[in-house]
N, C-alpha and C positions, 0 to 999 in steps of 0.2 A: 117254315115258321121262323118269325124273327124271334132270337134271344134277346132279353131283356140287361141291358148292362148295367152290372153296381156300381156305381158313386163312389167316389173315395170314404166319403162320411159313412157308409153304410157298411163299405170292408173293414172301417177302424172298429163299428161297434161290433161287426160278429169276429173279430178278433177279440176285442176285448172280452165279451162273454164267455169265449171259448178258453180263454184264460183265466177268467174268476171261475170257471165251473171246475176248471184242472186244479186251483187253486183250492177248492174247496172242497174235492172230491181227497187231494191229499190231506188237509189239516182234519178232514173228517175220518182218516182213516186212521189214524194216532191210534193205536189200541188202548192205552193206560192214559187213563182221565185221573188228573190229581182231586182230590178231595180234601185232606188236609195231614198234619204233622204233628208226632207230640215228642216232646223235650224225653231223654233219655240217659242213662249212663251210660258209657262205652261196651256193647255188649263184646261179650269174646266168643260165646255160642249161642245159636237158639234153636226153638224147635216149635211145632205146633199141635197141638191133640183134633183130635173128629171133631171138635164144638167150634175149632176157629181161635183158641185162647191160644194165647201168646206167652212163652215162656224163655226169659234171657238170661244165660249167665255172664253173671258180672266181675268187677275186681275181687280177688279176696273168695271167690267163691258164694257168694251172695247169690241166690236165686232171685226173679222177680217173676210173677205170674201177674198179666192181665187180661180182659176178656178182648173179644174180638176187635170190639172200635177203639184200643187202648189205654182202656182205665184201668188203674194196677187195683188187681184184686187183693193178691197174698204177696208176702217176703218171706225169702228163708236167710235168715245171716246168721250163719256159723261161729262156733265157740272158736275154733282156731282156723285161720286162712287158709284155704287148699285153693288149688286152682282147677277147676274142671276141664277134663279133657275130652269129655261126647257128654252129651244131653239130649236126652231122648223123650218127648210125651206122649207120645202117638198112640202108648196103651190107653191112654184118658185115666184110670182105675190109676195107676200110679205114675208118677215120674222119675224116672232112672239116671243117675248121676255117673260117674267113671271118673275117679281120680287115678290117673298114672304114678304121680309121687310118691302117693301113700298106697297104692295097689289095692283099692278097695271101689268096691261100689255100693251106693247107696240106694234107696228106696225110700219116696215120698209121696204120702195119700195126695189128694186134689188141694190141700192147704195147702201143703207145699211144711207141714208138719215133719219133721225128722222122724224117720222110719230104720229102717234094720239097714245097719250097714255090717259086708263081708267084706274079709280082706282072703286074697287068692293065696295067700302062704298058707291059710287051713286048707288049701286044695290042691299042694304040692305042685304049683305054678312056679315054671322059673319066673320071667318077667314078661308082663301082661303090658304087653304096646296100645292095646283096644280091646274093648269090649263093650258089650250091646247087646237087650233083650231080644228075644226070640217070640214069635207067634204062641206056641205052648208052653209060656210060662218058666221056660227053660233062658240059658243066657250063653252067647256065643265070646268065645274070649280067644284072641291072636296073642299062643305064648313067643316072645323072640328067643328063648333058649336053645328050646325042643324046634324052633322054623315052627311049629302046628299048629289046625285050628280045631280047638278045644270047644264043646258042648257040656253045661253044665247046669248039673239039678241043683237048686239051693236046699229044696225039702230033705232028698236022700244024702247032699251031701256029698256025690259022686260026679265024676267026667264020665258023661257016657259015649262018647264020640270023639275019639281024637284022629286028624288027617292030617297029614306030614305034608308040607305043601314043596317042598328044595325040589320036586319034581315037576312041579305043575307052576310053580313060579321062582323062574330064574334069575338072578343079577342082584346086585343091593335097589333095594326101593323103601320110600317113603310111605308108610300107612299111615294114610289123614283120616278118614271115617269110613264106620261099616256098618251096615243095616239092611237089615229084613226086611223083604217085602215082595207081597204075593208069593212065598213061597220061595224065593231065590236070593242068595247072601252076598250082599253089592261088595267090595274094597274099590276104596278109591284112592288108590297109590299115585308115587308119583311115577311111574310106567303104567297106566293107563287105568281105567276103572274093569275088573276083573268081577266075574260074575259067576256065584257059583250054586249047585243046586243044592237041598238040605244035608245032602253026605259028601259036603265038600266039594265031591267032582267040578270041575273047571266047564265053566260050557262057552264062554268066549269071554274076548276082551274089546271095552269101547276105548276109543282115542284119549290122550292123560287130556286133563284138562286143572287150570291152573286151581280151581278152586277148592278150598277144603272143605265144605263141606258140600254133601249134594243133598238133594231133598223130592219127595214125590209127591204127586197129587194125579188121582186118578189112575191113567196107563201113560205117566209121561214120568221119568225123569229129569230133572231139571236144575241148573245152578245159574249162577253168577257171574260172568265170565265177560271180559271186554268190550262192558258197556251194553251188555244187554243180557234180560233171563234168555238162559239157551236149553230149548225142551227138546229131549230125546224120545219116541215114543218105544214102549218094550215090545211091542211084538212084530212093528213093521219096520224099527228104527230110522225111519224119519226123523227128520232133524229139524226146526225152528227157533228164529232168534226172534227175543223179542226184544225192539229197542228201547232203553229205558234213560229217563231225565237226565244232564249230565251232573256229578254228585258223586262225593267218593263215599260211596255204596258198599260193606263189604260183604253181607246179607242177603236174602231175599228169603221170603215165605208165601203162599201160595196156597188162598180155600176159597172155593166160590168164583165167586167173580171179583175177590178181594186181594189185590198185591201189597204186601208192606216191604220196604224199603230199608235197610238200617243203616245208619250212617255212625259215626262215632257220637255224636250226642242226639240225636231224632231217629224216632221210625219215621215214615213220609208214608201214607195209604195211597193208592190206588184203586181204580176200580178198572177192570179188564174188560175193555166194550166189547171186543172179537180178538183173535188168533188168526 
């Protein structure tokens, strides 16, 4: 049987085809679809609650709350400037503030309403590097004096759990953020992020990574990090990057199928088509 032979003009177009399809099979695979930006102050920390709102601390300790597609709901601006050092909303019921300066933390209803603030000198704290709510209501605090990490009741008043850690973590390091979740107490130092179980016990350590803060959604860990969100997942530790617009980003949050972005004056939304 005779072969049938192609034409030149006939090889240029199944090249060319096979080209726009490759072509289009990558700008289709983009995972983060822009949608749009809103004008912002320079945030210093954020955080997100279960509903998807949006909560940034600003200059001077100024809070800002808004809802999910970014329109500001509440302000909190403060009688005297402190600077916030973690900010936590994940309880929804309240949002939890950490000033290091002033050695206190505070508590704020869903207005973002000034609520009860403690300082750790009532709780025989040397100096409190971090600290951040706990799943029961209780509150996890890393004293630098004592090296330990401190469990505490606000209603009784008492530390009911202290672990000495100069055993389980060696060398000078950096504690940037720490937080609860699913049951197991992240540090994300600058020697690695170090994960421990409710009684402190050490149960491994993931690779340092340059970002200060990390943040979850679902069974992933996830940050910030050299131009793209980078998802750890917690039980097979799988690892994904996802690349993101170039923009000096220093941010990221993550609900849904919705990525916000923050830069020094804008959040920037996305929409996450796939992973």
């Amino acid at each position: 049987m005779m072969k049938k032979k192609l034409n030149k003009h006939s090889v240029l177009i199944f090249f060319t085809l096979t080209f726009l399809g490759s072509f289009s099979t990558l700008t289709s695979a983009q995972p983060l679809h822009f949608l749009y930006k809103k004008s912002i102050d320079t945030p210093k920390k954020v955080s997100t609650d279960t509903y998807g709102n949006l909560y940034l601390a600003i200059e001077d300790g100024v809070i800002r709350k808004y809802d999910p597609k970014g329109e500001l709901l509440n302000t909190y601006s403060p009688a005297q400037p402190a600077e916030i050092t973690l900010l936590e909303a994940w309880k929804t019921v309240n949002t939890f503030a950490f000033y290091q300066d002033f050695q206190q933390l505070t508590l704020f209803d869903r207005q973002l309403s000034k609520g009860e603030t403690y300082y750790f000198s009532d709780f025989d704290f040397g100096f409190v590097a971090m600290a951040t709510p706990a799943a029961d209501d209780n509150y996890w605090a890393f004293d630098q004096v004592s090296f330990s990490l401190k469990k505490l009741n606000l209603k009784t008043r008492e530390v009911f759990l202290e672990v000495p850690l100069d055993l389980v973590v060696s060398g000078d390091f950096t504690l940037k953020h720490i937080r609860e979740y699913q049951n197991l107490l992240y540090f994300n130092t600058s020697i690695g992020i170090k994960i421990f179980d409710l009684f402190g016990n050490l149960i491994k350590t993931l690779p340092n990574t340059e970002a200060n803060q990390i943040n979850f959604y679902k069974n992933n860990l996830y940050f910030l990090e050299e131009g793209a969100i980078n998802k750890i997942n917690l039980y097979n530790s799988t690892t994904k990057a996802i690349p993101i617009p170039e923009g000096n980003f220093q941010f990221v949050l993550m609900h849904e199928k919705t990525v916000v972005l923050f830069s020094d004056n804008e959040m920037a939304f996305y929409r996450l088509d796939h992973e």
